[in-house]
C-alpha positions as CSV (number, residue, x, y, z in Angstrom):
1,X,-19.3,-19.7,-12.2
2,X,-20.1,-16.7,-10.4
3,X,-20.2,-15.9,-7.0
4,X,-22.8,-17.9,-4.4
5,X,-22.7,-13.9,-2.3
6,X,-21.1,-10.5,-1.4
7,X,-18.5,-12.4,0.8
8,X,-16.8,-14.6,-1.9
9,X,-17.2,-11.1,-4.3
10,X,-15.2,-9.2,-1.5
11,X,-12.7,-12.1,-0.3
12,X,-11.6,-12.7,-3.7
13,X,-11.3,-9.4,-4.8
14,X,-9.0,-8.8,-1.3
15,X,-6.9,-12.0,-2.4
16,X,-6.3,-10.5,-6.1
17,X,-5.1,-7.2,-4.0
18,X,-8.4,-5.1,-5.9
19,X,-9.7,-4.5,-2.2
20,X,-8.2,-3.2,0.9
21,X,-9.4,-3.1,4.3
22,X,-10.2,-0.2,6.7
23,X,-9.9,-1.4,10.5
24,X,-10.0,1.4,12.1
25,X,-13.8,1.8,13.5
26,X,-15.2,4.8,10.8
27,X,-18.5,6.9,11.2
28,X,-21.1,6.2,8.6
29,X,-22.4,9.5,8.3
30,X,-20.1,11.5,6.8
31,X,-16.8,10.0,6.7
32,X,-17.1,6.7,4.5
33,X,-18.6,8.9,2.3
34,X,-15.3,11.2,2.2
35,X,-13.0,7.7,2.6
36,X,-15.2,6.5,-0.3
37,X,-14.9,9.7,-2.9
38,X,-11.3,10.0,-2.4
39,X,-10.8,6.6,-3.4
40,X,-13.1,6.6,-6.2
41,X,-11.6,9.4,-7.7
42,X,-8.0,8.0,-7.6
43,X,-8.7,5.6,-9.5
44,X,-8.3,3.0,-6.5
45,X,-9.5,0.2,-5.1
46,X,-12.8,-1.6,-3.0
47,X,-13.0,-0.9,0.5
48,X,-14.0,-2.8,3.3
49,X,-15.0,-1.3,6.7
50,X,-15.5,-4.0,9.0
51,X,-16.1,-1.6,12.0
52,X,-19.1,0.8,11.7
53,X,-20.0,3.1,14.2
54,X,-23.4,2.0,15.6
55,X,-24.0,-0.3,12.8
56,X,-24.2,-4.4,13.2
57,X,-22.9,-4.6,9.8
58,X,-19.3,-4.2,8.0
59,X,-19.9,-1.9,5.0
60,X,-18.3,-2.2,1.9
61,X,-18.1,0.0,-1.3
62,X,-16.1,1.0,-4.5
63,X,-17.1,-2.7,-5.5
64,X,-17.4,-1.0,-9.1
65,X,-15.4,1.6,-8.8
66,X,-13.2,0.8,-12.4
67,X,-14.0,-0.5,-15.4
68,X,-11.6,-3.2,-15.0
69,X,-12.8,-3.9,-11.5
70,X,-16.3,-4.6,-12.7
71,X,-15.3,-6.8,-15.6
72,X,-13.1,-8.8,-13.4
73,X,-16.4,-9.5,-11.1
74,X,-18.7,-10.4,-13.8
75,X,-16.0,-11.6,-15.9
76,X,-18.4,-15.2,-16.0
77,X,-21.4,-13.2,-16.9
78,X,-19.8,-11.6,-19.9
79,X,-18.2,-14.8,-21.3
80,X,-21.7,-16.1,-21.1
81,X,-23.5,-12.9,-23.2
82,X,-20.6,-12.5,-25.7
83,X,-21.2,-16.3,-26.5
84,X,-25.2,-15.5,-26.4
85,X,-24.7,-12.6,-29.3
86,X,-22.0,-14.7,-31.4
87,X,-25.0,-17.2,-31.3
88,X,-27.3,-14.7,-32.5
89,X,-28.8,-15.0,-35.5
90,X,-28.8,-11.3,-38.1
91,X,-32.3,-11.2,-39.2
92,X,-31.5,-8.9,-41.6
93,X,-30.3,-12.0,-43.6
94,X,-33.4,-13.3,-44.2
């Protein structure tokens, strides 16, 4: 299945409590970059900062921040490849 963007990525990971949201208006320069280490080094989850300072666009980051996060979002993709190798053939048999 997949995901047909970023927005169904981030609104399901927000639904399955794996993201969180930052409303308060932040300052790209220097400060998501703080918000965004401290995160990532907890251990916790995505982030989504719809306000940007002098930015059009909400930001988002952390998408890949666990292990467990990132097999969650291609959790499809995997199924798919582990069923690709267990199709494989070992030409070593031959």
């Amino acid at each position: 299945m997949g995901y047909r963007g970023l927005r169904a990525c981030v609104n399901d990971l927000e639904r399955t409590g794996q993201l969180i949201r930052i409303e308060q208006e932040i300052d790209a320069h220097l400060e998501a970059a703080e918000i965004q280490r401290r995160v990532y080094q907890a251990g916790g989850p995505a982030v989504f900062f719809p306000h940007v300072k002098d930015c059009r666009f909400p930001m988002v980051s952390n998408l890949f921040g666990t292990l467990e996060r990132t097999r969650y979002i291609f959790r499809d993709a995997l199924q798919a490849v582990n069923h690709l190798v267990e199709l494989k053939v070992d030409p070593s048999r031959f």
